[in-house]
N, C-alpha and C positions, 0 to 999 in steps of 0.2 A: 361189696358195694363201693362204689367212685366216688373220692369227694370230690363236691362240684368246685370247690377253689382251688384247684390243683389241674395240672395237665401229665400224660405221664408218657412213658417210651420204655426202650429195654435198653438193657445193659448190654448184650453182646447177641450176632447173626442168630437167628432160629429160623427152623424149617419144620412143615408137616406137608405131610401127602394125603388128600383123599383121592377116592375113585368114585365119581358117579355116573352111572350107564355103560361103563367101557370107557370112557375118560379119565384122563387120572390129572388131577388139579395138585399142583406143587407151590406152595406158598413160601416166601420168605422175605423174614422179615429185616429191616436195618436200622439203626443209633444213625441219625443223619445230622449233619451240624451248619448246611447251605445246602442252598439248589444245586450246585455244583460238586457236592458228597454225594445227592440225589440223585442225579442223573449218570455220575460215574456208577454209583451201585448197580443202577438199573439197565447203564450198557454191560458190569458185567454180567449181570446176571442172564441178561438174554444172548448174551455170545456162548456162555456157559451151555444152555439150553438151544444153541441155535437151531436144531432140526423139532424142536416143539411146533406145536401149530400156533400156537400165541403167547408170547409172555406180555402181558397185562399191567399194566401198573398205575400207581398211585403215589402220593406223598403230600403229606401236612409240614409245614414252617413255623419258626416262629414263636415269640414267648409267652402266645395267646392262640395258637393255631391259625395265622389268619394268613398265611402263603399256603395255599395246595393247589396241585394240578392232578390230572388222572389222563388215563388212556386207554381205549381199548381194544386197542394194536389189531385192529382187524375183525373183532368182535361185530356182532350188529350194535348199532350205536347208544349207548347207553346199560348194554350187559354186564359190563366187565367192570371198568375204569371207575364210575359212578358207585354201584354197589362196594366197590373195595371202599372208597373213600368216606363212606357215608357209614361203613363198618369202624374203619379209624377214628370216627368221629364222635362216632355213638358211646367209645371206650377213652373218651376224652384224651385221646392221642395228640402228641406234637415231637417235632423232631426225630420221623419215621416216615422212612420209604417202604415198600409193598411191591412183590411181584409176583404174580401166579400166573405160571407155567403150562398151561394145558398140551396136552397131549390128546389129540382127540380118538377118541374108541367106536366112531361109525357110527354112531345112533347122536340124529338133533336133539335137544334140548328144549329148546325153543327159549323163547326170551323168558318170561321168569321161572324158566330151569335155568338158563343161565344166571342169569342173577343171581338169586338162590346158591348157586352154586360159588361163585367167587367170592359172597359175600362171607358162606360157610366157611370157604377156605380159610378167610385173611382171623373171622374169629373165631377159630380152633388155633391158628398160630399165636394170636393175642393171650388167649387164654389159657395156655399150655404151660405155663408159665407165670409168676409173679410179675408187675410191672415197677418199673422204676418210677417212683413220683420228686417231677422234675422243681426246685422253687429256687430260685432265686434269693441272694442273701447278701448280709451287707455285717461287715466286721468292721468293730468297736474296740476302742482301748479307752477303761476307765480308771480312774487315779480316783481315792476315797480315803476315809481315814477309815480304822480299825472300828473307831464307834458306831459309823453309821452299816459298813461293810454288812453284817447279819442281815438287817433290814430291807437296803438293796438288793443282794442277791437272791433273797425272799421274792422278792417281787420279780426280779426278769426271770427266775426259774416258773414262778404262776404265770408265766407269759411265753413260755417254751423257749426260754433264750438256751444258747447251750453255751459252756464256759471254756474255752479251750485250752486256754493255761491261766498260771495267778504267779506272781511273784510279791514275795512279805518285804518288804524295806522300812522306810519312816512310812511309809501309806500303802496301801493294798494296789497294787494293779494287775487287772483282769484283763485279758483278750476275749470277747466274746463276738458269736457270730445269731445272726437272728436273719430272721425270715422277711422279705421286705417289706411283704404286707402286714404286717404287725411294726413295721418301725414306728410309723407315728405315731402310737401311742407310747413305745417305748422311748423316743427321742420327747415325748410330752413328762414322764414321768423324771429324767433326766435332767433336766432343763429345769427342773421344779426345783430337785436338789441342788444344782449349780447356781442355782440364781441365790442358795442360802450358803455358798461356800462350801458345801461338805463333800464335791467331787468337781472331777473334771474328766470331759468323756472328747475324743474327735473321732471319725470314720477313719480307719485305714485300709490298708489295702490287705 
C-alpha cells in the first residue's frame, strides 16, 4: 500500500511485454530528472522500436508530480497517452517516463480495449518490481555537550532523523540528515535547546 506523503520512481530501465488479441504491448519504464531526460528517453526508445505501429508515451515532473505530458502517437485520441498517465498517477509516481510499444496483431480493440490495455501494460511494469520512494532531505551539524547528548538524540531518532557520523571532542558533533517535511518540528525542538545554551545546530550541505 502507497503512502500518500511520498511520491515514488524506479531505480533503473524496466521492461514487460504483454500480448493482447495478437498485439503484443511493450512497456518500459525510466528514472527521469527533466523534460529534457524525458524526451531524450522517449526518442530513444521509439527509434529502438521504429517499425512498431505506435510507441506511446507519457511522463510525470516534478517534486510533487505537477509537470506531465502524454501522447498517443497515432492512437485514437485519448487511448494510449491518457490511460498511461493516469496509471503513473494512480501509483503516485514522479520523475518517470513511460513508453509502450505496440506491435499490432490484426484484430481492433476498440477504445476501451485499448485503454485497458496500455493502462495494463505501464501497471504490470510498475508493479513488477519494488518502487523507489523519492523525499527530499536536508542535512544538519549539531554541537552539544555530552550531558544533554542522550536526551537529544532520543528525540531526533523518535522523529526518524538518521545520524550519519558523530565525532567525541570537548562536545558531541553529529551530522545528521532528516526528511524535510518533518523539519519544522525538528528545527522547533532545536531552537528550544539553543535558546538554553546546551547546542548549536546550522544546515549544511
Amino acid at each position: 500500500m502507497m503512502d500518500e506523503d511520498y511520491f515514488y520512481s524506479i531505480e533503473r530501465q524496466r521492461t514487460t511485454t504483454i500480448k493482447i488479441k495478437h498485439s503484443v504491448f511493450v512497456c518500459t519504464l525510466e528514472y527521469v530528472e527533466s523534460i529534457a531526460k524525458a524526451k531524450e528517453f522517449i526518442s530513444r526508445i521509439s527509434k529502438e522500436n521504429k517499425t512498431a505501429t505506435h510507441n506511446c508515451w507519457a511522463y510525470i515532473l516534478g517534486e510533487k508530480g505537477e509537470l506531465f505530458h502524454s501522447s498517443d502517437a497515432g492512437e485514437p485520441s485519448g487511448t494510449a497517452g491518457k490511460p498511461m498517465l493516469n496509471t503513473l498517477k494512480k501509483h503516485q509516481m514522479t520523475q518517470i517516463a513511460a513508453v509502450v510499444t505496440r506491435y499490432f496483431g490484426g484484430v481492433k480493440l476498440g477504445v476501451r480495449g485499448l485503454m485497458d490495455a496500455y493502462s495494463e501494460s505501464v501497471r504490470q511494469t510498475i508493479e513488477m518490481n519494488k518502487l523507489r520512494k523519492l523525499t527530499q532531505t536536508i542535512f544538519l551539524m549539531i554541537q552539544l555537550s555530552y550531558g544533554v547528548n542522550d536526551t537529544v538524540i532520543s528525540l531526533l531518532k523518535s522523529r526518524q532523523v538518521k545520524i550519519l557520523n558523530t565525532d567525541y571532542t570537548d562536545r558531541v558533533v553529529h551530522k545528521i540528515e532528516i526528511e524535510k517535511r518533518v523539519y519544522p518540528k525538528v528545527e522547533s525542538l532545536l531552537l528550544e535547546y539553543q535558546s538554553q545554551g546546551k547546542l548549536n545546530f546550522q544546515v549544511v550541505s
